[in-house]
KEVOPA-468714 format. One line per field, with one value per residue (C-alpha): residue number from 1; residue in one letter; x, y, z. Coordinates in steps of 0.5 Angstrom, whole numbers, plus 500, padded with zeros to 3 digits. Each point is the difference from the previous one (the first is absolute). Layout:
nr	(NUM, ...)
rest	(a, ...)
px	(X, ...)
py	(Y, ...)
pz	(Z, ...)
This chain:
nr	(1, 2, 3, 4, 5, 6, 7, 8, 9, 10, 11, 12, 13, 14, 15, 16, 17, 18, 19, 20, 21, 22, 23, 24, 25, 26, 27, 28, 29, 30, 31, 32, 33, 34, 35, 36, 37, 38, 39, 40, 41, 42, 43, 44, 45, 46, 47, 48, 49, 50, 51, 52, 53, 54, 55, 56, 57, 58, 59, 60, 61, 62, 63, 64, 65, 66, 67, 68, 69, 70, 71, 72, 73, 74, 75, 76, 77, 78, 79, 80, 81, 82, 83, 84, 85, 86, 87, 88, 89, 90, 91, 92, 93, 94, 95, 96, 97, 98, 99, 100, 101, 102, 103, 104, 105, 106, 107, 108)
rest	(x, x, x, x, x, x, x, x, x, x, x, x, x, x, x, x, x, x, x, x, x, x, x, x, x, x, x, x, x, x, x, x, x, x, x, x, x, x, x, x, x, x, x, x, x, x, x, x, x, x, x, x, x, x, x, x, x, x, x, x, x, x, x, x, x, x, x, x, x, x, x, x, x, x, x, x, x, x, x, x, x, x, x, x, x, x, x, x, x, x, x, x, x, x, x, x, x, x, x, x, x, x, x, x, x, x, x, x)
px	(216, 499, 506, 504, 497, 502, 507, 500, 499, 504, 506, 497, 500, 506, 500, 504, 500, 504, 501, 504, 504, 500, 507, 500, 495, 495, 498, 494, 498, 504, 496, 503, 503, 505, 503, 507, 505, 506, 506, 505, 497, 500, 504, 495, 494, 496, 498, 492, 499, 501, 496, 500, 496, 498, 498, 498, 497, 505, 502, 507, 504, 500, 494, 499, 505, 496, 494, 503, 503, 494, 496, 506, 499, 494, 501, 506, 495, 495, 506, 503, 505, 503, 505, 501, 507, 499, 504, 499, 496, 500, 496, 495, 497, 495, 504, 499, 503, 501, 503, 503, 500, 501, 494, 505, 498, 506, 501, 500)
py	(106, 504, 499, 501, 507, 502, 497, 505, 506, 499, 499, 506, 504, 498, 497, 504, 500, 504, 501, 505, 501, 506, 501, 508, 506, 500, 507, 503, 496, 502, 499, 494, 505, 503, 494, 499, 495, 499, 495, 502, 503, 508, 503, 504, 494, 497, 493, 499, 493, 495, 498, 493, 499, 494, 501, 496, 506, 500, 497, 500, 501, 507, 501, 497, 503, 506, 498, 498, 507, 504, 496, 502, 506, 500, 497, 504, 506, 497, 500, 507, 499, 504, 496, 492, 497, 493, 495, 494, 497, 492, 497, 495, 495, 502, 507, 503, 504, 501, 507, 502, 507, 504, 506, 506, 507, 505, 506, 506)
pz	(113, 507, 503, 493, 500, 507, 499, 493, 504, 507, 494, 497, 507, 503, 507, 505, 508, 505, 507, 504, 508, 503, 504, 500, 500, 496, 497, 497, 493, 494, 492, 497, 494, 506, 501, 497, 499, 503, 499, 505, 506, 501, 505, 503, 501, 506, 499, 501, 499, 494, 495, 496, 493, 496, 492, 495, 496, 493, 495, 502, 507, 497, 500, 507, 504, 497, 502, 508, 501, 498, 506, 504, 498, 503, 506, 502, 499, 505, 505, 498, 496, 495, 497, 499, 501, 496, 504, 495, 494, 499, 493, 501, 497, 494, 498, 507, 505, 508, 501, 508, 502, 506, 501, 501, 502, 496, 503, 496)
């Protein structure tokens, strides 16, 4: 019944994991919430790094990617990015999601 119980609220919770490479200049941090996405890479923007995300947290891949750039959102603001250029999202088993992204600084 224990493990039952924990499997329910990992599924629940969602599992995610993440990491990142710095290959520039990092800032002074940023909020999460002033983080933007980006499919095409601005003009105007430096590479600061890269970032990598794992989710598990959905229903759907939706769901999950949704859940993975919020975490890259996060990481990319601890590196002083303003801006993420998503470079790759891959489906995984069990309705998840691996999404790539480069932590940009876009210059106003």
């Amino acid at each position: 019944m224990k493990n039952l119980t924990l499997a329910v609220l990992v599924f629940i919770t969602g599992c995610a994991t993440s990491s990142h490479q710095v290959t520039g200049t990092l800032r002074p941090q940023v909020p999460p919430e002033a983080v933007k996405v980006y499919y095409a890479l601005p003009a105007n923007s430096e590479v600061i790094g890269m970032v990598s995300a794992d989710s598990f947290g959905g229903v759907d891949l939706q769901q999950a990617t949704a859940d993975a750039i919020t975490r890259l959102k996060e990481q990319a603001g601890r590196l002083g990015a303003n801006g993420l250029f998503i470079n790759g999202v891959q489906d995984k088993p069990l309705n998840g999601a691996t999404v790539n992204a480069e932590a940009i600084f876009v210059s106003p």
